[in-house]
N, C-alpha and C positions, 0 to 999 in steps of 0.2 A: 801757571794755573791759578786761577784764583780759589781761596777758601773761602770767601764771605760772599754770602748773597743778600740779599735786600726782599725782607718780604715785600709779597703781591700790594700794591698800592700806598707803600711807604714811599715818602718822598726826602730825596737830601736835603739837610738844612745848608741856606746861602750864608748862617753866620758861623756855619762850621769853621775850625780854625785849620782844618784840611783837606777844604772845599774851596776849587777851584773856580771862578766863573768865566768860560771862554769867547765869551761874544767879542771882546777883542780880535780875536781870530775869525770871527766873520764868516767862517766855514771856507776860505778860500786857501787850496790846496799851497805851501808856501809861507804863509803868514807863521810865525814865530815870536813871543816873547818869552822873558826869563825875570824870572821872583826871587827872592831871598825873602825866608822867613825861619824866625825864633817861635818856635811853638811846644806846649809844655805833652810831655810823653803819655800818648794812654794809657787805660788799663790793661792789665797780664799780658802784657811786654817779658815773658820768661821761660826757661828752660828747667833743668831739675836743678843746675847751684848756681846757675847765674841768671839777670833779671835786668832791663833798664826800670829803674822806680818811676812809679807813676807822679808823675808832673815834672819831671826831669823834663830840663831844655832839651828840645831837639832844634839842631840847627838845620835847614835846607836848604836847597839850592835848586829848583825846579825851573826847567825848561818844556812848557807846552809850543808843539809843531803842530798846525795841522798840515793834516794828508788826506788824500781821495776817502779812506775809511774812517776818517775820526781827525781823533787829536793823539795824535805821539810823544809822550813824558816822559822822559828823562831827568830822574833824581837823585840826587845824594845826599844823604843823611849823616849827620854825625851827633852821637847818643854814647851819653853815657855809664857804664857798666859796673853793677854790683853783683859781688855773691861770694861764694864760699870756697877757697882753695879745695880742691881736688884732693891731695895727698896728707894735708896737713888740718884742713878746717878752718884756716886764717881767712881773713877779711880781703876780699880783693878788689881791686877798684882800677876800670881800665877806660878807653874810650875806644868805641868802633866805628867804624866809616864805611855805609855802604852805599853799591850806586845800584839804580833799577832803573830797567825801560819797559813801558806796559802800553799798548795802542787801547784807547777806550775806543769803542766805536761808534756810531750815530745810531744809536739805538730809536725803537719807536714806542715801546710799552712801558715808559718811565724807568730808562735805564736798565731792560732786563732783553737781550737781543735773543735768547735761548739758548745760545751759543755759549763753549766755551770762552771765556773772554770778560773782560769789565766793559763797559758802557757808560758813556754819559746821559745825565736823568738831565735831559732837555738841555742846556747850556752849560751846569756844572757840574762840576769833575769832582768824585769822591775820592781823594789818595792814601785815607785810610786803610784801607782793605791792601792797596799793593804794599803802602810800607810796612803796617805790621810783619807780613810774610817773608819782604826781604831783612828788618832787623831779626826776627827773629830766627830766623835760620841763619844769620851769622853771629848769633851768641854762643860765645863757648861752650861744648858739652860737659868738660871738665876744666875747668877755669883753676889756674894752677897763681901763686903768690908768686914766684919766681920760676923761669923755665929748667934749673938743677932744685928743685923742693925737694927734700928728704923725704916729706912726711912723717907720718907718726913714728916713735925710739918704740923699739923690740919692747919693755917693757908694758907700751900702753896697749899694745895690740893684743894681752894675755888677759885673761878675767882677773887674772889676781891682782893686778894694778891697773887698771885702766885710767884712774884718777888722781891729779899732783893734790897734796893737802886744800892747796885753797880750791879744791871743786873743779878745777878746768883738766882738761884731756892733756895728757902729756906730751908736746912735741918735742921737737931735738934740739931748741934751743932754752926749753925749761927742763931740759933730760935731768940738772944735778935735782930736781925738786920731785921728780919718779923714783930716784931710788933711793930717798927718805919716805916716800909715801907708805902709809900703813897699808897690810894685803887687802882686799877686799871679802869679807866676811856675812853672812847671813846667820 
């Protein structure tokens, strides 16, 4: 299901860096090529503790078919992953790989068919709108540093210590530095 739509008489840019032009494919049901492209990551690419940052490489791999309805894409992305442990707050850094297939179809009012569904705006192919959707629902909702993380020591999780002397949150591998820490006072 798409989330992005295109207002009334905007048109795609062709130098978009993911925008597709399919005249190649000639509109004849069969015709098939395949792209590789390094292109740098949108913006709010994220979830609540994990993120791809913007202009982070993305790597693709796009396959446009056409078919009787359109063009048939077939893409894999691989993007990679910041954000903030789940249990502990630590810094996490991963890479995800996802695949998506979205039929645009031969639209006639500059890419907008009424229809659920994307559409191509005269010859090229907007792949923004599908990939944002599929990275971002495959970013972790809790993005963890390791899959056994402790998380935060009994100590930090109390008002009265919450914090090791040098100002950071106390996890379990700074634990001896929580219980020199002075109580927390107002």
């Amino acid at each position: 299901m798409p989330s992005f739509r295109r207002t009334a008489g905007a048109r795609t840019d062709p130098r978009g860096l993911l925008v597709f032009d399919t005249r190649a494919l000639d509109r004849r049901p069969g015709s098939a090529r395949a792209e590789t492209r390094a292109v740098p990551a949108p913006a709010h690419l994220h979830t609540g503790m994990a993120w791809i940052p913007q202009g982070a490489e993305l790597d693709l791999e796009v396959r446009l078919e056409s078919v009787t309805e359109g063009v048939l894409v077939t893409a894999t992305a691989t993007a990679p992953v910041a954000g903030e442990c789940a249990r502990c707050l630590e810094p996490v850094s991963q890479t995800i790989k996802v695949r998506c297939q979205e039929l645009f179809g031969y639209g006639q009012n500059g890419g907008d068919t009424g229809e659920d569904g994307y559409s191509l705006d005269g010859d090229l192919l907007d792949l923004e709108p599908v990939l944002r959707d599929a990275l971002v629902l495959a970013l972790p909702l809790a993005p963890r540093c390791q899959e056994d993380c402790p998380g935060l020591c009994a100590p930090a999780t109390t008002m009265a210590r919450p914090w090791t002397p040098g100002g950071q949150l106390c996890v379990r591998s700074r634990c001896s530095q929580a219980r020199t820490a002075r109580p927390y006072r107002r």
